[in-house]
C-alpha positions as CSV (number, residue, x, y, z in Angstrom):
1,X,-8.4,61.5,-48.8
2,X,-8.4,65.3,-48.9
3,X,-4.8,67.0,-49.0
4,X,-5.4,68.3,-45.4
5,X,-6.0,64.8,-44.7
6,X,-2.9,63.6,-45.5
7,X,-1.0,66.2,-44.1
8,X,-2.5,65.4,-41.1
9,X,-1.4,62.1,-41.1
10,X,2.2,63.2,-41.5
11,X,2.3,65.5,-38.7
12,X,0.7,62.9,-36.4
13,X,3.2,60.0,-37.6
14,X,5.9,62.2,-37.4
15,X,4.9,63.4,-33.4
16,X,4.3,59.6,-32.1
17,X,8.2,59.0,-33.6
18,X,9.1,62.0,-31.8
19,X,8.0,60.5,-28.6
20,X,9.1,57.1,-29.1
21,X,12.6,58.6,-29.7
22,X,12.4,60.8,-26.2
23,X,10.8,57.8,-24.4
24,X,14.2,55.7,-26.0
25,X,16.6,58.5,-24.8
26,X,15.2,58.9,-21.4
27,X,15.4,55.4,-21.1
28,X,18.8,54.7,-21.8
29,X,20.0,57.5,-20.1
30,X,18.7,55.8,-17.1
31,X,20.5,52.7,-18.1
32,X,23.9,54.4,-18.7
33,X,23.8,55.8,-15.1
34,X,22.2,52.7,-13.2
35,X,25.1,51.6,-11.4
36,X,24.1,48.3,-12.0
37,X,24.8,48.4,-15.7
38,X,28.9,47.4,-15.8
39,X,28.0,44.7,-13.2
40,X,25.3,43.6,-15.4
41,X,27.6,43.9,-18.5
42,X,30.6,42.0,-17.0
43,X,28.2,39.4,-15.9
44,X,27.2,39.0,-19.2
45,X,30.5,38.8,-21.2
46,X,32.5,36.4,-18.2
47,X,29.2,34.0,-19.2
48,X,30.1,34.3,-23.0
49,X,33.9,34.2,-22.8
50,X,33.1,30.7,-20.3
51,X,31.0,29.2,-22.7
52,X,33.3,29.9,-25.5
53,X,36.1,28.7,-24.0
54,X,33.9,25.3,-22.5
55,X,32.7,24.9,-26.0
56,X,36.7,24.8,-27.8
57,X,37.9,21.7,-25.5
């Protein structure tokens, strides 16, 4: 492997991260202003906090 070669390689890995981390932001800033995400999230910890107190008794 030439050193071009590997230099290659390095920019390429490091431009599919860069998209991976803009595809991750985009999607959780569509998350964090879904106005389904606190029903979705109080849903979710009512459910643990029943179990947990069903599971004590």
């Amino acid at each position: 492997m030439t050193r071009f070669r590997r230099g290659y390689n390095r920019e390429e890995v490091a431009r599919r991260y860069a998209g991976a981390e803009a595809e991750a932001d985009r999607f959780l800033d569509r998350l964090r202003y879904s106005r389904w995400t606190a029903a979705i999230l109080y849903g979710v910890i009512a459910v643990v906090i029943l179990s947990f107190l069903g599971s004590v008794h």
